[in-house]
N, C-alpha and C positions, 0 to 999 in steps of 0.2 A: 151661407155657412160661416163667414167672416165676422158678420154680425152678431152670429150666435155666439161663437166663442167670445168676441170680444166682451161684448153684454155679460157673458157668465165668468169671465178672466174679470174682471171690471166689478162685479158684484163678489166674488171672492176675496178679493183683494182687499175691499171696504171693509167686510168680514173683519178679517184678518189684522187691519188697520185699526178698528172699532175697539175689537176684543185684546190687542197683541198685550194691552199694561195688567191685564188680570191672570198674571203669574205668581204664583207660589203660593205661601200656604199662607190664613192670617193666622195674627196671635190668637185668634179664639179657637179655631184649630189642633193649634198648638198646646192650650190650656185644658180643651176635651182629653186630650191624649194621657197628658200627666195625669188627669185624674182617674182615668180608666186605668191606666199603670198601677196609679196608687192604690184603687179600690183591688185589683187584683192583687197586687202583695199582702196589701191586708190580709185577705179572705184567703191566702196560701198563709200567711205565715198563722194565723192563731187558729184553723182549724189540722185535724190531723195527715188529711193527705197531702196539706204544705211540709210536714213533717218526710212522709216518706217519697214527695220526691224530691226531698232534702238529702235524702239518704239515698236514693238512688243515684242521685247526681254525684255523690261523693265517691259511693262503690265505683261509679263509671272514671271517674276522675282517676284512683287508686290506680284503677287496672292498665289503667293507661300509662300513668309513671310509671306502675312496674312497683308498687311496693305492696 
């Protein structure tokens, strides 16, 4: 039983030692993002339901200041 765990604590570990430097995001990532963002503003702002939930946001906005 000692063996087993050790073998499998022992192969875990390598794992974990192997993989530990592949953290965070890369810049390509990073660049997918901005431009999915961008493509979506785009295509809200110059079609018309960018417009109304332009206008919705504002209504909500108003109601909430109280004016």
């Amino acid at each position: 039983m000692n063996r087993w765990l050790v073998r499998h604590f022992v192969r875990i570990r390598n794992r974990v030692v192997e993989h530990g430097h592949d953290r965070g995001q890369g810049a390509m990532e990073y660049l997918g993002l901005a431009v999915v963002i961008a493509v979506i503003i785009g295509v809200l702002s110059t079609t018309s339901i960018g417009d109304a939930i332009l206008t919705a946001i504002l209504n909500k906005i108003s109601a909430i200041a109280g004016a």
